[in-house]
C-alpha positions as a Markdown table, in Angstrom:
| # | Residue | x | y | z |
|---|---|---|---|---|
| 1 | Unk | -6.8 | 18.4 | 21.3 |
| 2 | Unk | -5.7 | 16.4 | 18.5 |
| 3 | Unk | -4.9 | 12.4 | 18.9 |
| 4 | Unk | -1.9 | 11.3 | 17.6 |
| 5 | Unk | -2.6 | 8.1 | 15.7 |
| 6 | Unk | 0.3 | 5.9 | 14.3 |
| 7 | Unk | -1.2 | 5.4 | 11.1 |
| 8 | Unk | -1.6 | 9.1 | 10.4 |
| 9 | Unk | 1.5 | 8.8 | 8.4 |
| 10 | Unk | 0.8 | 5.8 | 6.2 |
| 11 | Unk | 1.5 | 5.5 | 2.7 |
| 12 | Unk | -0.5 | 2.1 | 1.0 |
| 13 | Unk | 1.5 | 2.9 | -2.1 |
| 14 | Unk | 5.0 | 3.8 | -0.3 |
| 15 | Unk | 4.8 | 1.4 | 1.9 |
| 16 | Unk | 4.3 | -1.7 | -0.5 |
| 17 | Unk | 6.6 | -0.6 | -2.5 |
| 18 | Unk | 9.3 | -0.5 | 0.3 |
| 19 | Unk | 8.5 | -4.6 | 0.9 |
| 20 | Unk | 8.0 | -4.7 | -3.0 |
| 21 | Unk | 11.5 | -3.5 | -3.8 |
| 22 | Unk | 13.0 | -6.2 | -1.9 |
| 23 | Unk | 12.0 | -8.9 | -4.1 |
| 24 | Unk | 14.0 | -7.1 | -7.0 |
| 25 | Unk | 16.8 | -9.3 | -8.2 |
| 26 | Unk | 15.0 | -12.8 | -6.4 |
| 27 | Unk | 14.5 | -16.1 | -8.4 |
| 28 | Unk | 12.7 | -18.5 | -7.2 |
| 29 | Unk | 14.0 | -22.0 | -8.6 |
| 30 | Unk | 11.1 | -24.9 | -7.7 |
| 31 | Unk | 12.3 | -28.6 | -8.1 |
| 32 | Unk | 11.6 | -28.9 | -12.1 |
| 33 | Unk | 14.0 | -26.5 | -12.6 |
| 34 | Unk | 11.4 | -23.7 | -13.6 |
| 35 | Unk | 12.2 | -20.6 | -12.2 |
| 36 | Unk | 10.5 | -17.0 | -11.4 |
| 37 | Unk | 12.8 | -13.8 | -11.1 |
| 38 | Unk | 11.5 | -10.5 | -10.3 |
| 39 | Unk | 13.6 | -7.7 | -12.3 |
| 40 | Unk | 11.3 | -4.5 | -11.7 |
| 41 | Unk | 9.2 | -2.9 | -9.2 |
| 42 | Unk | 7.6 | 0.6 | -10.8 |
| 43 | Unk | 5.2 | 2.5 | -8.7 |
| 44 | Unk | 2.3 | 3.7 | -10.5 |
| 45 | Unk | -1.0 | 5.9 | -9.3 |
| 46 | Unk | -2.7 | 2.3 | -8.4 |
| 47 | Unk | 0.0 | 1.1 | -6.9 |
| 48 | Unk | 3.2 | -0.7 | -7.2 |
| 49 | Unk | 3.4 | -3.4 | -10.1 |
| 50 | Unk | 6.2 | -6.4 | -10.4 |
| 51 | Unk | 7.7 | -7.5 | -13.3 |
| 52 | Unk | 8.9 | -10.7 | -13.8 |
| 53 | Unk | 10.0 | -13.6 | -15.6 |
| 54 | Unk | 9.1 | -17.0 | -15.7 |
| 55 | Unk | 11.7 | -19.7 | -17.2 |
| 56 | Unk | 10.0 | -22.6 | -18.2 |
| 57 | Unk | 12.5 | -25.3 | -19.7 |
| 58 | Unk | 15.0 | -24.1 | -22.2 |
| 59 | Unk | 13.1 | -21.7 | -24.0 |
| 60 | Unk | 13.1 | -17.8 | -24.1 |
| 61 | Unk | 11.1 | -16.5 | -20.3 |
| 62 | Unk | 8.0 | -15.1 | -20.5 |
| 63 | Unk | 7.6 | -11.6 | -19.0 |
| 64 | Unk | 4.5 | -11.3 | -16.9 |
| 65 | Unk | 3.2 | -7.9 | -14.7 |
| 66 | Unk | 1.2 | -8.2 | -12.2 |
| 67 | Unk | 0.7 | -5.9 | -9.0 |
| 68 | Unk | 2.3 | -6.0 | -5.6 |
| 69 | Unk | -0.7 | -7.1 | -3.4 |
| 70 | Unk | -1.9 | -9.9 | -5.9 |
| 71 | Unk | 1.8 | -10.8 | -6.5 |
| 72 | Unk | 2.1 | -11.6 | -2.7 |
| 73 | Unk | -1.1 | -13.2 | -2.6 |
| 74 | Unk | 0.2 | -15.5 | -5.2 |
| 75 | Unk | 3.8 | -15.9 | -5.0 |
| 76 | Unk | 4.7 | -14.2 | -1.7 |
| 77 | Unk | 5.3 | -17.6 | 0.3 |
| 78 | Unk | 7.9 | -18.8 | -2.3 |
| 79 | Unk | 9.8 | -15.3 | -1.7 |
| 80 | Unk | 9.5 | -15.7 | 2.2 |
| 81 | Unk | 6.9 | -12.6 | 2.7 |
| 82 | Unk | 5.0 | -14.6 | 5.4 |
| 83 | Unk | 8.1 | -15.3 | 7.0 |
| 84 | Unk | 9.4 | -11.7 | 7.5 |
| 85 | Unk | 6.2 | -10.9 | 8.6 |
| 86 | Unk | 5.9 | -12.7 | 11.6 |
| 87 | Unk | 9.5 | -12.3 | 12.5 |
């Protein structure tokens, strides 16, 4: 008899890129003014990847890529990951 295991269904890719896809459209303003805005989430064979921009001052933003997992690691806590986690 087969066991029925509620992980049998899990994704790694799909399923960051659901929690991924919610940061689209954020910014992130800290108390300098310098902002980070996430404006694309593409899934790819390794995994989901986040585009963003970083506005630094008047100048043009930098567009930086970087994927979901380290993204979180790095930035999740200004985007309120942690938070929806425990909730």
């Amino acid at each position: 008899m087969e066991e029925n295991n509620e992980f049998d269904d899990y994704d790694p890719v799909k399923d960051t890129a659901d929690w991924a896809e919610k940061l689209l459209g954020k910014i992130h303003t800290f108390e300098d003014g310098d902002k980070l805005e996430v404006v694309q989430v593409k899934r790819r064979d390794t995994g989901p990847w986040i585009t963003y921009h970083v506005h630094q001052g008047p100048g043009i933003p930098r567009k930086m890529v970087m994927m979901a997992e380290e993204f979180d690691v790095t930035y999740g806590h200004l985007f309120g990951l942690r938070d929806a986690e425990t909730k």
